[in-house]
C-alpha positions as a printed Julia matrix, in Angstrom:
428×3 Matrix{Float64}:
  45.67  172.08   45.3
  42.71  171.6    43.22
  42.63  171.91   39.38
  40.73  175.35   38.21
  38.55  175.05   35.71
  39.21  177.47   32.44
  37.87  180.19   31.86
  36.46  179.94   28.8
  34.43  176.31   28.96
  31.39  177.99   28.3
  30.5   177.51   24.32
  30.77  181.4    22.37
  26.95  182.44   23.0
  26.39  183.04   19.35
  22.59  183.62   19.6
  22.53  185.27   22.39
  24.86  188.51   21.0
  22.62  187.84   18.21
  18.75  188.27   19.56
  21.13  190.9    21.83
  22.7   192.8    19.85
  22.16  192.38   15.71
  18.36  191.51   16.36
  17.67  195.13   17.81
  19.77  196.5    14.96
  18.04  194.77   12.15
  14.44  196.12   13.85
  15.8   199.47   13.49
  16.72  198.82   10.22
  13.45  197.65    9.68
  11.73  200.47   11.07
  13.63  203.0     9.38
  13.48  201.88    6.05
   9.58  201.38    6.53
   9.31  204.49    7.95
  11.0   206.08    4.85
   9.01  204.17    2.11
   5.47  205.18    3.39
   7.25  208.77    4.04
   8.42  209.04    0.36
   5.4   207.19   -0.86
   2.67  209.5     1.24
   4.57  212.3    -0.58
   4.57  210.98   -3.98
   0.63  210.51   -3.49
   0.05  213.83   -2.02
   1.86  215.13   -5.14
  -0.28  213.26   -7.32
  -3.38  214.14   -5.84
  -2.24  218.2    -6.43
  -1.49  217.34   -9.47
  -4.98  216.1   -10.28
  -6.54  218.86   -7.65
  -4.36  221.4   -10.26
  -5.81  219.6   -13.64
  -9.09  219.89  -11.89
  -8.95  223.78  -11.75
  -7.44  224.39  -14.92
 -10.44  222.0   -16.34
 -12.95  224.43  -14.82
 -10.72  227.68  -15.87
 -11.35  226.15  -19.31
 -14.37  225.37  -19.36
 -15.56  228.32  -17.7
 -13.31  230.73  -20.03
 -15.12  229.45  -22.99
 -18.81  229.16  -21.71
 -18.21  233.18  -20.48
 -15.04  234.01  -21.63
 -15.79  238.35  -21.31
 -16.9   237.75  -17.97
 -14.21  235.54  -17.27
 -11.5   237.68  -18.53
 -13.03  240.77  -16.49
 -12.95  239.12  -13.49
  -9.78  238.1   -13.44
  -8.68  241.57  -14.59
 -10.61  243.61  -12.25
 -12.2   241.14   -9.38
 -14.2   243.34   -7.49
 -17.84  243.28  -10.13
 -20.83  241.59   -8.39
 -22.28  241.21  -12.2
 -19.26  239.02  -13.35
 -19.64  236.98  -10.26
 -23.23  236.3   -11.2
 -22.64  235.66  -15.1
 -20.23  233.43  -14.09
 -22.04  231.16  -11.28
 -23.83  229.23  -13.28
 -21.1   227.84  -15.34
 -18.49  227.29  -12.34
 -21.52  225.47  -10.64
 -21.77  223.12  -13.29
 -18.15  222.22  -13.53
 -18.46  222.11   -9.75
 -21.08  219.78   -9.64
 -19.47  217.36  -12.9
 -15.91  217.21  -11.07
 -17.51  216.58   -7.74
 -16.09  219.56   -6.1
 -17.54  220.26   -2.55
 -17.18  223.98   -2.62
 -14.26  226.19   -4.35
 -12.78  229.78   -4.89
 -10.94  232.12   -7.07
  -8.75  233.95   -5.83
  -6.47  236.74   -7.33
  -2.82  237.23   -6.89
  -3.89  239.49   -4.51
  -5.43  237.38   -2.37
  -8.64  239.18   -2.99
 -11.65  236.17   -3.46
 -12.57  236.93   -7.02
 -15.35  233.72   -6.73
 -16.74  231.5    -4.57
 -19.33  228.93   -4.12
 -20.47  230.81   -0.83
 -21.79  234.01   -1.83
 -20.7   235.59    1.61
 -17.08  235.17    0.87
 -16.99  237.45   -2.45
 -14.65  239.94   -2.56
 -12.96  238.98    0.98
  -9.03  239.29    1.04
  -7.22  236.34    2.29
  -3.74  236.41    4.31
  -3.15  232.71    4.81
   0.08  231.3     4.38
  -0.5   228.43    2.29
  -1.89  231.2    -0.41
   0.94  232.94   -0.01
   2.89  230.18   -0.42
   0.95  229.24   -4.23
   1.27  232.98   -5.1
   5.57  233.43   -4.61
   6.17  230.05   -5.34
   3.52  228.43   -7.54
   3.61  225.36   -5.92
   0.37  223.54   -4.7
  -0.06  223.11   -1.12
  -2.44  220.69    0.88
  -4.07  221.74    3.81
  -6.3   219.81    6.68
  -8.98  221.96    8.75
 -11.53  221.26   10.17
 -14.91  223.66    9.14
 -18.02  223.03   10.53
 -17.31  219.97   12.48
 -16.23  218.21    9.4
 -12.45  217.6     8.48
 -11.34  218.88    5.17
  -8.87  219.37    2.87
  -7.4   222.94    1.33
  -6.35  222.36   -1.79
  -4.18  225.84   -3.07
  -3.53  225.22   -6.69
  -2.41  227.78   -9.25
  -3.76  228.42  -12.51
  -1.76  229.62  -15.42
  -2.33  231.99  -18.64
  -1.1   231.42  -22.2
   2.21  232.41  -21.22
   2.89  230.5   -18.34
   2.43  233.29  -15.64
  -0.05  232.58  -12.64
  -3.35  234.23  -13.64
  -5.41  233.08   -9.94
  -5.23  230.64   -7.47
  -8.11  228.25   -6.78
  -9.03  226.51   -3.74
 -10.85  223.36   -3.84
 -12.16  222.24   -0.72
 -12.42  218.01   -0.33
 -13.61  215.83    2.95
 -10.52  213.92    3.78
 -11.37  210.31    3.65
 -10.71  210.11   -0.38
  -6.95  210.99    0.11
  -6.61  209.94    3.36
  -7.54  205.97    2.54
  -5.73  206.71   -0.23
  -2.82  207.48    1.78
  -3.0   204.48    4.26
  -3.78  201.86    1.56
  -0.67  203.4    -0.45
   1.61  203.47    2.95
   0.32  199.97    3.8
   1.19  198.74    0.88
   4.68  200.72    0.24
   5.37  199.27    4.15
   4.6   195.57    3.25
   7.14  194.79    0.99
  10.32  195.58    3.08
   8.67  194.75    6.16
   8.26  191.15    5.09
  11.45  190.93    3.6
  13.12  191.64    6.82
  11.3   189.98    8.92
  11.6   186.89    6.83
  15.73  188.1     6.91
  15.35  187.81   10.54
  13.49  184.75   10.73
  16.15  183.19    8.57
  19.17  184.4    10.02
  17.49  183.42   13.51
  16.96  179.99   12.27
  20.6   179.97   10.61
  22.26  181.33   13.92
  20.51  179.14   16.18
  21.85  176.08   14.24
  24.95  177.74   14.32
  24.68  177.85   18.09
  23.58  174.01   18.2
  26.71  173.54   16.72
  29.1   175.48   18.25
  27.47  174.04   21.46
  27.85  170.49   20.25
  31.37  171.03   19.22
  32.37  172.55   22.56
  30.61  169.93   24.5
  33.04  167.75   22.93
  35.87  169.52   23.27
  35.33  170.06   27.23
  34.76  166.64   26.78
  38.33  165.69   25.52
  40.07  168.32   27.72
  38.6   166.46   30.5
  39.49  163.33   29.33
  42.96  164.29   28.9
  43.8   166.15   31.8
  42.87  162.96   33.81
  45.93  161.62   32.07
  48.16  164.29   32.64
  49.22  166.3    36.35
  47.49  169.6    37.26
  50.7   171.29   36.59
  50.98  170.45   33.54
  47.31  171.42   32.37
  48.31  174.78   34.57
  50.93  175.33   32.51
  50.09  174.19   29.02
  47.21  177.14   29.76
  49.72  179.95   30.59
  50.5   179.91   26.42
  53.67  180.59   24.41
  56.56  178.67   25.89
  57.01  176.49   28.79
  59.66  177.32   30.81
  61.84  174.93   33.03
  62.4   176.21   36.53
  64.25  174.9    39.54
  61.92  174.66   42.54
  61.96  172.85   46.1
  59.07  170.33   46.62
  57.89  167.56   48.81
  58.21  164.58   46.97
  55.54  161.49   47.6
  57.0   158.41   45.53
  55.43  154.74   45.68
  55.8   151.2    44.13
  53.7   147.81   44.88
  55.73  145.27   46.15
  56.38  142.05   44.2
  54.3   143.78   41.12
  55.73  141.79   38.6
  55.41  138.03   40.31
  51.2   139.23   40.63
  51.35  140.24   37.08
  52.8   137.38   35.71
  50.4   134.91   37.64
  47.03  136.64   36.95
  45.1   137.53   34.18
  45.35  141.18   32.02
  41.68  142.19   33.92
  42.81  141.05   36.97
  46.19  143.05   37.32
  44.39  146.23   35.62
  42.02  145.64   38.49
  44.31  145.9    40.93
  46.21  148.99   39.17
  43.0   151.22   39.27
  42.33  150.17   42.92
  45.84  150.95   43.88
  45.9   154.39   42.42
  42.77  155.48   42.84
  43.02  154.8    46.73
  46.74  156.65   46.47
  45.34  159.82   44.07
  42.99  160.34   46.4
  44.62  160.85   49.11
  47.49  163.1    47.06
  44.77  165.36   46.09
  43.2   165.39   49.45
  45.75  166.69   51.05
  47.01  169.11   48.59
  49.12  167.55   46.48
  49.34  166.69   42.46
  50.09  163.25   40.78
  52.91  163.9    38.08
  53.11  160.98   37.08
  51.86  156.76   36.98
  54.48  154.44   36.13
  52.96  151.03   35.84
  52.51  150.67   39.79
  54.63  153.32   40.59
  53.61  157.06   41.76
  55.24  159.98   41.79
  53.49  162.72   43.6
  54.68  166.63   44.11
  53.79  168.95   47.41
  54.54  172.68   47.31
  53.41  175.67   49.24
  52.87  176.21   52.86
  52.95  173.08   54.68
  54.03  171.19   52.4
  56.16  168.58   54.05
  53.37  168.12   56.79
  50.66  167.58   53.83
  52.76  164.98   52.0
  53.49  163.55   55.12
  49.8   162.91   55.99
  48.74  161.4    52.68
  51.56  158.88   52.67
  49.92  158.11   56.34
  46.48  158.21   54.49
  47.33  155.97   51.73
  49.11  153.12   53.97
  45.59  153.13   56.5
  43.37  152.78   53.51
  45.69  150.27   51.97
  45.68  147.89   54.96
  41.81  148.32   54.85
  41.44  147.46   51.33
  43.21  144.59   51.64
  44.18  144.46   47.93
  46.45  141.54   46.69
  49.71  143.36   46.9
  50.98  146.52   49.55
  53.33  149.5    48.54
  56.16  150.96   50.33
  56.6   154.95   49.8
  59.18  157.31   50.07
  58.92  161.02   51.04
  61.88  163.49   50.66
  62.01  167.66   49.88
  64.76  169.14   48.06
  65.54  171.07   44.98
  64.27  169.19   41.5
  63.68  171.04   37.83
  60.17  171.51   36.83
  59.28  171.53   33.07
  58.53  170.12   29.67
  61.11  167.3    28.71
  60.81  165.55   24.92
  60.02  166.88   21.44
  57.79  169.32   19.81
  55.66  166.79   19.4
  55.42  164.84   21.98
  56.49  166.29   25.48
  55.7   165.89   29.31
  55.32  168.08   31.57
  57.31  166.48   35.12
  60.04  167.0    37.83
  63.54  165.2    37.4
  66.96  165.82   38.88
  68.94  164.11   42.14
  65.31  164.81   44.58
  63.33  162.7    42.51
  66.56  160.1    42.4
  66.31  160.18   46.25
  62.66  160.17   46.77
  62.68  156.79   44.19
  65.32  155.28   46.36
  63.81  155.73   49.88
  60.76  154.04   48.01
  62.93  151.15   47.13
  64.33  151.14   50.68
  60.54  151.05   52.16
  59.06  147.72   53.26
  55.98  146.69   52.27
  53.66  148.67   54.22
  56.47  151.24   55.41
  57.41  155.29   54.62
  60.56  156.08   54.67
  61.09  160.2    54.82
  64.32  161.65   55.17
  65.05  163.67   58.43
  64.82  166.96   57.39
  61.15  166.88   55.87
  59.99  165.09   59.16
  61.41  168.26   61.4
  60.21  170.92   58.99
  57.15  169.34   59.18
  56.94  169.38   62.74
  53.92  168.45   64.9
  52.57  165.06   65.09
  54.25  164.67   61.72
  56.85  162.26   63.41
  54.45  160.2    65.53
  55.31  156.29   64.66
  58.22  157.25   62.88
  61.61  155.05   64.26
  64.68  155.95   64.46
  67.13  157.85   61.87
  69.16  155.7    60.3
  71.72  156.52   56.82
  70.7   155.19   53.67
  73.61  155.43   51.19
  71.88  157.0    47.37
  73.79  156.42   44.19
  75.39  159.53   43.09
  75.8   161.23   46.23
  78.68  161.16   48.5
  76.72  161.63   51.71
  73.93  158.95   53.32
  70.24  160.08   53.67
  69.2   160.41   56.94
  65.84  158.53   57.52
  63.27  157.55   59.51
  60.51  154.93   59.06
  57.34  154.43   59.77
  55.38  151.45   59.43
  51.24  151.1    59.71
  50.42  150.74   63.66
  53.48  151.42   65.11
  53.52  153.49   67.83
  55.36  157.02   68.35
C-alpha cells in the first residue's frame, strides 16, 4: 500500500481569503463611508448656500423696506396694487442687480406673487410644493428646473417680521453651476480624505498579509519538508497512525511477515571501511524496500542489515511471497558483496506504539515476528524459507521452486514450523 499524502500540506492561503474575502469588505467600507461624507457634506453646503440665499432676501426686504417702506408695508398687507408694484421696482431692481440676483419674487403666505422681476407674473397664485413647504414649515428649500433651456435653481426662502412670524416668501432664481461646482469641489474634497486613508489601509495590510503569506509559505515548506524527511525513517503505519490523533491504540492483527538479514554482516563490517559498509547498507535496502513497497507491503522496521517487513489485506501471503522472490532476483543481479536469506511466515502479532511518552515506535512484536526472525536465521544465503501454511493460502504459482516441507523447531513453542524453501533458480 502506498503512503497518502495529508490533507492539509498545502500552506493556510492567507492572502488569498484576504484579496477574497476582507479586500471586498474593506471596498465596501470604503465606499460607504465615502458615500456618506460627500452625502452629509453636499447637505451641509446646500444648507449653507440657503442660508446665504435667506440673508440675501432679508438684505433686499431691508433695504427695500427703508428706501419705500409705505409701499412696502402695503404690499405686503394687501398684494394685489399695481401702484405698489411700480413704487417698489426700482428699488428691488437695484438690490437685484448689487446681489447679483438673476430674477426674483415675492410672494405672500398666500401664495399670491406680490412682486416679481417679470412683470407678467404679478399677482399670479402659486400651488407648488416647495412653497408650500416654506409657508407650513419655514424651512428653505432648493429646487433644480430647467426654464428656457437653461438649468436653474429655486431658491424658496422665508422672510420674517419683527416678531419672528413669516411676513413673505421670496424666490431667488440662480443658474446652477455656482452651487453645483461648489458641490463637487466640496464632495471631492470631503471624499479624498477617507478614500486615501483606506486605500493606503489596504495597500498596507496587502503588503503586511502578503509577507505574512511568504512566511507562512516558507514555514510550511519546511515543515512538509521535515515530515518528509521523517516519515522516510519511520513505516507507513506508523505515519498512518500518528495522523489518526489522540491515542494510539495496540491491536492484535494477522499479517504476512517478510523478515531478512545479510549473511556474514559483521566479518564485511569489520574488514571494510565506515563508507564502504554504509554503501553496501543503502544498496541492500533500497533494492529490498523497493520491492516491499512494490508489491504492497510496508517496511516497519531496519535493523542494521536486518528487515522486517508487514503484508496485510487481500492477497497478502501471495504479495509477500513475490517480493521475497523479487528481492533474491535483483540481489543475485546486483551482485553486492554480501547475500541475505529471508523468512516469510503469517500469523497473529500486536500492532502498536511500544516505549515512553517521549520516545516511542510504532511496530509489530509477539511469537509471529519470533518465528518470521527464526526462519530468517534458518535461510541460506540466497534462500526463503516460508512456513507451509502461507505458501497454500497463497496458492497459485506461489509455490513454484519451493522444496520440500520440512520442521524447523522455534524457541518457545512446543510444535516445529513446517517449511519450505526456496532458493534463486531452482526449479518447481
Amino acid at each position: 500500500m502506498g503512503r497518502e499524502q495529508p490533507m492539509n500540506d498545502a500552506s493556510y492561503p492567507l492572502k488569498r481569503h484576504f484579496w477574497r474575502r476582507i479586500a471586498p469588505g474593506l471596498a465596501v467600507l470604503l465606499a460607504v463611508m465615502v458615500a456618506a461624507t460627500v452625502f452629509a457634506v453636499t447637505r451641509t453646503t446646500e444648507n449653507i448656500y440657503l442660508e446665504l440665499a435667506r440673508q440675501r432676501a432679508e438684505a433686499v426686504s431691508t433695504a427695500v423696506a427703508h428706501a419705500a417702506p409705505e409701499a412696502w408695508a402695503h404690499l405686503l398687507a394687501h398684494g394685489d396694487t399695481k401702484s405698489d408694484h411700480d413704487k417698489l421696482r426700482a428699488a428691488i431692481d437695484q438690490e437685484v442687480r448689487e446681489l447679483r440676483i438673476q430674477a426674483m419674487k415675492v410672494y405672500n403666505l398666500a401664495g399670491q406673487v406680490l412682486f416679481s422681476t417679470d412683470v407678467a407674473d404679478f399677482a399670479k397664485r402659486e400651488t407648488n410644493p416647495a412653497l408650500k413647504t416654506v409657508v407650513f414649515d419655514g424651512t428653505p428649500v432648493l429646487v433644480r428646473i430647467v426654464e428656457n433651456g437653461q438649468d436653474l435653481y429655486e431658491i424658496y426662502v422665508p422672510v420674517r417680521d419683527a416678531q419672528g412670524d413669516i411676513a413673505a416668501v421670496f424666490e431667488l432664481y440662480e443658474p446652477v453651476g455656482y452651487l453645483d461646482a461648489l458641490l463637487l469641489r466640496s464632495g471631492l474634497i470631503a471624499a479624498a480624505a477617507p478614500a486615501a486613508g483606506l486605500v493606503l489601509l489596504l495597500a498596507g495590510l496587502g503588503l503586511l498579509v502578503g509577507r505574512g503569506q511568504r512566511e507562512i509559505d516558507s514555514r510550511s515548506a519546511a515543515l512538509d519538508e521535515t515530515r518528509r524527511k521523517l516519515e522516510s525513517f519511520v513505516s507507513a503505519s506508523a505515519v498512518d497512525a500518528a495522523r489518526g490523533g489522540g491515542d494510539i491504540p495496540s491491536t492484535r492483527v494477522r499479517l504476512t511477515l517478510f523478515y531478512s538479514d545479510a549473511r556474514d554482516f559483521t566479518g564485511y563490517s569489520e574488514n571494510n571501511p565506515p563508507e564502504r559498509v554504509v554503501w553496501f547498507l543503502n544498496e541492500l535496502m533500497g533494492i529490498q524496500v523497493a520491492a516491499v513497497e512494490a508489491h504492497g507491503g510496508d517496511v516497519d522496521k531496519m535493523i542494521g542489515d536486518a528487515l522486517l517487513a508487514r503484508f496485510d489485506g487481500r492477497d497478502a501471503e501471495a504479495r509477500a511471497l513475490a517480493a521475497a522472490r523479487d528481492v533474491q532476483a535483483e540481489l543475485a543481479r546486483a551482485n553486492l558483496p554480501r547475500p541475505v536469506g529471508i523468512g516469510v511466515y503469517t500469523g497473529e502479532v500486536i500492532s502498536g506504539a511500544v516505549g515512553s511518552a517521549r520516545r516511542r515506535d510504532f511496530t509489530v512484536i509477539g511469537d509471529g515476528v519470533n518465528v518470521a526472525a527464526r526462519l530468517c536465521s534458518a535461510a541460506a544465503a540466497g534462500e526463503i524459507v516460508a512456513d507451509a501454511d502461507t505458501l497454500a493460502t497463497a496458492g497459485g504459482t506461489a509455490a513454484d521452486g519451493f522444496g520440500p516441507e520440512e520442521a524447523i523447531s522455534v524457541k518457545g513453542r512446543r510444535e516445529p514450523v513446517r517449511v519450505r524453501r526456496y532458493a534463486q533458480g531452482r526449479a518447481a
